[in-house]
N, C-alpha and C positions, 0 to 999 in steps of 0.2 A: 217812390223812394225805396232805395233795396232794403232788405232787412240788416242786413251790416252795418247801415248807414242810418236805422232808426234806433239799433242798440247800441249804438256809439255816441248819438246823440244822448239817447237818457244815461247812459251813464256818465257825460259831461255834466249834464242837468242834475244825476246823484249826489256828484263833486262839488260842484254849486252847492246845492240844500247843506251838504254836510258842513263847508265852510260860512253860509249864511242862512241857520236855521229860520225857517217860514214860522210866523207867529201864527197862530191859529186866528182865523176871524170870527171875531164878536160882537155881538150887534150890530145885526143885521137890523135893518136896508143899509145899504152904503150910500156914499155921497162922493161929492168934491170938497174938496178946501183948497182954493187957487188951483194946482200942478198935483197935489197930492188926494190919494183915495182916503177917505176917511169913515169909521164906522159912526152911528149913533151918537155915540161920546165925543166922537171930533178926534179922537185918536187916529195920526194913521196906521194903515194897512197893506201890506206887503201884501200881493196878488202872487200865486204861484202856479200855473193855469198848465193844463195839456188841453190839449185836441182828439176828443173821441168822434171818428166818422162818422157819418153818418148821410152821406150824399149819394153814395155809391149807388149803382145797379137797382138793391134790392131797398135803397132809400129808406133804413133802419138802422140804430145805433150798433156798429160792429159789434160781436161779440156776445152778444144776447142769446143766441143758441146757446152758446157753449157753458156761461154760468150763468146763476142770478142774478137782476139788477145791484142787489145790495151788496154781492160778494163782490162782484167788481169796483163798487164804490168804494164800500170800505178798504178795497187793495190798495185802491188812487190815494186815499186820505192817509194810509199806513206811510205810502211812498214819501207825504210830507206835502205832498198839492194838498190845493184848498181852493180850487176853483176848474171845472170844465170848460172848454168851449165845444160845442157840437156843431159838429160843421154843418151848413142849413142846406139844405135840397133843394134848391130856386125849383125844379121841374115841380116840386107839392104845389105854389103858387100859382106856376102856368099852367098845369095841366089839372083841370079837373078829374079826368080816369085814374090818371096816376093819382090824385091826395083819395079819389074813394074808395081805391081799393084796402081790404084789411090785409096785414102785413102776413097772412096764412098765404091772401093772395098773390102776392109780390114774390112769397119764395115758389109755391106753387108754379107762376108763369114763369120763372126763371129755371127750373127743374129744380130747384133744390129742396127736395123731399128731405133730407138728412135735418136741415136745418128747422125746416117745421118740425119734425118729432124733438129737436132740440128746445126750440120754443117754447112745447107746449108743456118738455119737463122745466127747463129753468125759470120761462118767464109768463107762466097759461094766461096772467091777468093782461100782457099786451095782445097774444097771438091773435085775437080775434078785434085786435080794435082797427078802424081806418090807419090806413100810414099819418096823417093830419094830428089825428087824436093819441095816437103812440109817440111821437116827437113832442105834444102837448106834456105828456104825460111826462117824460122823461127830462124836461125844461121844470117842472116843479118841482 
C-alpha cells in the first residue's frame, strides 16, 4: 500500500472517531452477547482496532527501532483506538530457524545494523528475546 494511500486512509478513520467518539474499553475480558462484543458488565463495546505489522522480512512489530514500545502505544491510544491487531508471521509456526532466532538476529541477517543500535536504545528488554518470545511479549 503507498504511503498516500495509508495517510488518506487514517485520516478518513480520524473523521470517523471524530464523528463517533470510541468509548474507552472496561472490563476486560470481553465476551459475546448474540451479534454484539460486550465487556464484563454485559455492556457493549465499540472495537476501534488498527493493524501494526509485524509479518514482514525481519518478523518483528514495525517500528520498534525507532521509539519505545509504550511511546507508540500510548500514541495509538491518544489517536482514540483502543485495540491492535498484529499481524501474525505464519513462517514463526513453519519454520523452526526462523521462531529461534533472537530478533538481534533477524536484523543482523538482514544487514540492518542501524536498526539493532535502534533496538537496543528503544526497546533493549526485547532485542535479545527469540522472534517467538518477542511477538509473545508484545500480544500481552
Amino acid at each position: 500500500m503507498s504511503l498516500w494511500r495509508c495517510i488518506m486512509l487514517i485520516l478518513i478513520g480520524a473523521t470517523i472517531l471524530e464523528l463517533n467518539p470510541v468509548v474507552a474499553v472496561k472490563g476486560v475480558p470481553l465476551g459475546t452477547s448474540s451479534r454484539w462484543i460486550v465487556n464484563q458488565d454485559g455492556e457493549r463495546v465499540k472495537l476501534a482496532c488498527l493493524n501494526w505489522v509485524s509479518h514482514l522480512d525481519a518478523v518483528v512489530a514495525e517500528g520498534l527501532s525507532k521509539k519505545p514500545v509504550d511511546v507508540i502505544s500510548n500514541g495509538i491510544k491518544s489517536m482514540g483506538f483502543n485495540c491492535v491487531r498484529l499481524t501474525w508471521p505464519i513462517l514463526l509456526l513453519t519454520n523452526d530457524t526462523l521462531s529461534s532466532l533472537t530478533v538481534r538476529q533477524s536484523f543482523q541477517n538482514l544487514g540492518l545494523l542501524q536498526s539493532v543500535a535502534g533496538f537496543q536504545s528503544n526497546n533493549p528488554s526485547i532485542i535479545d528475546l527469540s522472534l517467538i518470545q518477542a511477538f509473545q511479549v508484545g500480544t500481552n
